[in-house]
N, C-alpha and C positions, 0 to 999 in steps of 0.2 A: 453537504450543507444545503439545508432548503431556503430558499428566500419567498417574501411573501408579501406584498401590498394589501393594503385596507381600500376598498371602496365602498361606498353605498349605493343604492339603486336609487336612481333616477325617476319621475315619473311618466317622462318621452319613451321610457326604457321597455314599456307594458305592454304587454299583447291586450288582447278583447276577453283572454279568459281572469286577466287582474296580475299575471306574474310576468317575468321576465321574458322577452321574446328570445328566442333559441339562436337568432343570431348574434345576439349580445353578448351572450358567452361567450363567443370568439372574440369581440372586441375588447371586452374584460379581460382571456386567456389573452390576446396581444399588447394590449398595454402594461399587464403583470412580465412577459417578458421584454420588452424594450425598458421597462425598468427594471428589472433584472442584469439587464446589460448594462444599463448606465452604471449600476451600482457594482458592476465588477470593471468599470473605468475602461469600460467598450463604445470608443465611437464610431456611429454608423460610417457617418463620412471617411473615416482613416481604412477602415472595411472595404468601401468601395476605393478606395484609393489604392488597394494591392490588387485592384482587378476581381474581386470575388463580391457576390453579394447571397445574403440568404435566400432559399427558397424554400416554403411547406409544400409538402407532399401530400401529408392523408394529415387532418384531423379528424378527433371522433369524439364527442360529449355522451360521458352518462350521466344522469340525471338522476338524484335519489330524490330532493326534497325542492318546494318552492320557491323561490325568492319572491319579494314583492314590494313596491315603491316603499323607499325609508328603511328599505332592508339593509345591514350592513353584513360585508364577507368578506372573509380574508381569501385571496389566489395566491397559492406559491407554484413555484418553479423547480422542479429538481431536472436536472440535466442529464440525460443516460447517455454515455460514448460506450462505441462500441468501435470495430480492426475496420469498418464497412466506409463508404463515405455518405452515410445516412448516420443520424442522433437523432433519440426522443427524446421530448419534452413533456414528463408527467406534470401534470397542474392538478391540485385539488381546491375546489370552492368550499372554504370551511366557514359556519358561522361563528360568531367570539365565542360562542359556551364549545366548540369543538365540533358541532352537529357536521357531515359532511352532508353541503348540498348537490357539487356536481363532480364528475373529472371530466379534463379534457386531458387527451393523449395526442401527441403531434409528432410526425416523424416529416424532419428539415435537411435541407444539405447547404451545400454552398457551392452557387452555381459559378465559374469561370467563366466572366462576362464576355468573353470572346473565343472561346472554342464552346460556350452553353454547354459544355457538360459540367457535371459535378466532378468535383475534386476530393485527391484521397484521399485528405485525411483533415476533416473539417477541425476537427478540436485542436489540432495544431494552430490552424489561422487562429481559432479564439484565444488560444495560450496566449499566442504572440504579441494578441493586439490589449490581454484585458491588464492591468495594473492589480487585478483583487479575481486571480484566474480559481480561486477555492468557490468564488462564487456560482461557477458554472462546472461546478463538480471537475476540474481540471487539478 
């Protein structure tokens, strides 16, 4: 199941060449998934309350086409689990006609706030915690 949020571009959002600045993406790609979570009935706080909290590892943006203030895009979330205790997060910036403008690809774990390592088997914690667990490909 992909899930997807609508945003539009902002005009604070701009670089000096007129399009979207490249950190943005990231903030676009994190807000698409903390809504993603809400909507698979994921709360952060009950998260941190079994002692585990997320952490990103590597992300990485490609870039096909523009954005530009007033621009609107849709970001989804498809979730990849895998035996490891790393998951990615493919995100693609799609415009409404379909156009793909960017991906981000993100590989996360779930750190054990008190021995800081990652724990083995992150999708289980999310199982556990989401009410709507198809949301995050679970």
């Amino acid at each position: 199941m992909s899930f997807s949020v609508r945003l539009t571009v902002r005009s604070y959002e701009i670089d000096t060449q007129g399009h979207v600045n490249g950190a943005v993406y990231h903030q676009y790609a994190d807000h698409a998934r903390a809504e993603c979570l809400r909507a698979a009935g994921v709360s952060l706080r009950d998260l941190l309350a079994t002692g585990v909290g997320p952490v990103t590892l590597e992300n990485t943006v490609r870039y096909h086409h523009e954005l530009r203030a007033g621009d609107t895009v849709d970001v989804t979330c498809d979730f990849v689990w895998g035996d490891g205790k790393t998951s990615r997060v493919v995100q693609r910036f799609l415009r409404p006609d379909g156009t793909l403008v960017a991906e981000v690809t993100g590989t996360g774990g779930l750190l054990d706030l008190q021995e800081r390592r990652l724990v083995s088997d992150p999708g289980e914690h999310w199982r556990a915690l989401a009410a709507h667990p198809e949301v995050l490909n679970l």
